[in-house]
Steps between C-alpha positions, in 0.01 A plus 500: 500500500218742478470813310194782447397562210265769423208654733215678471272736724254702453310761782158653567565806737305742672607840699539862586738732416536800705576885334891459598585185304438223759256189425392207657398183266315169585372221323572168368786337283570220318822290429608224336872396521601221223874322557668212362644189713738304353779226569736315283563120556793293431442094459732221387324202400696175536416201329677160443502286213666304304736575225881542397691471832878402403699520153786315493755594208760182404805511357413401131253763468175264622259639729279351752217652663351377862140589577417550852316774713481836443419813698379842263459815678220757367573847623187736418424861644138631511347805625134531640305821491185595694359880487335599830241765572410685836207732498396778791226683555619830788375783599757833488496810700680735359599854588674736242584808394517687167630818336326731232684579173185648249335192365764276693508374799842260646481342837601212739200268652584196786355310775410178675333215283279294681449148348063362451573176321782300329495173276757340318579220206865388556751205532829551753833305543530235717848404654582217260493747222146472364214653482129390657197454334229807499305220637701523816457853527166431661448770794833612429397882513375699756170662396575853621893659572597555832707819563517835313629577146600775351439737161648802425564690127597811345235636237442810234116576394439675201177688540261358184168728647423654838409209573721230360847446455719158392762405744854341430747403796695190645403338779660251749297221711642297787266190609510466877809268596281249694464326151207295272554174661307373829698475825719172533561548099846370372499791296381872588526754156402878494569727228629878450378586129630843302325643208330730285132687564262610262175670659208716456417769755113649528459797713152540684 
């Protein structure tokens, strides 16, 4: 079983706005998406030996004991835990549009993600249970992201100056569905990530 964990982005964008409220941003983002794998094993260890096989009670009260082979079962339950880690570098095009309040500012911002570069650091589940070795993960990932994500978010600016203003929103991401492993992979994963934004905004 696999699970995220937390992620992290960050964005350097560039743009126009026009008089009416519309923009158009550009630039380039980074993510990193950390998740734990992990599997729980059941064993039973059998082992013969000998010891105490028979006790035999007689009628006076005596007893007898007859030594022979005997088979102990060990029953033991272990869980293994590896913590994975995707990274992206894309480049977003996104077209938005804003409304004027005074010193605020709330709008809505989305578009196509294009992906420049992926890499990875992660172990996946094989069909007996367990996991592979990083080792194995050799050439696993495809250097770039085929397809088209996505990135939208609602925002609020708070003007600080003219110029400047500080940002807060939440944004969702969808990688493209084609997924981090190469073609002919046993596995294919791809990621849809919700958070939290914190930005700065400079006006030119």
């Amino acid at each position: 079983m696999e699970r995220p964990l937390e992620a992290l982005s960050a964005q350097l964008l560039v743009g126009f706005e026009t008089g009416n409220g519309f923009s158009l941003r550009s630039g380039i983002g980074y993510r990193r998406i950390n998740s734990l794998a992990e599997y729980t094993v059941d064993t039973v260890i059998t082992t013969i030996s000998t010891g105490i096989a028979e006790v035999i009670i007689n009628g006076p009260g005596d007893t007898t004991f007859i030594t022979g082979l005997v088979e102990r079962r060990t029953h033991t339950t272990g869980t293994s835990r590896y913590y994975n880690q995707l990274t992206t570098i894309d480049l977003p095009i996104l077209l938005g549009k804003n409304f004027r309040a005074g010193k605020w500012r709330f709008g809505v911002e989305a578009g196509p993600v294009l992906n420049l570069r992926t890499s990875g650091s992660a172990r996946y589940q094989l069909a007996n249970g367990t996991f592979n070795t990083r080792e194995d993960n050799a050439g696993l990932f495809r250097p770039r992201l085929t397809g088209l994500g996505w990135q939208g978010s609602l925002y609020t600016t708070f003007a600080l100056q003219p110029q400047i203003a500080v940002s807060f929103g939440v944004n969702g991401f969808r990688q493209p569905h084609s997924g981090f492993e190469t073609e002919g992979a046993s596995t294919r994963t791809s990621y849809s990530t919700y958070g939290l934004q914190v930005g700065l905004k400079h006006r030119f």
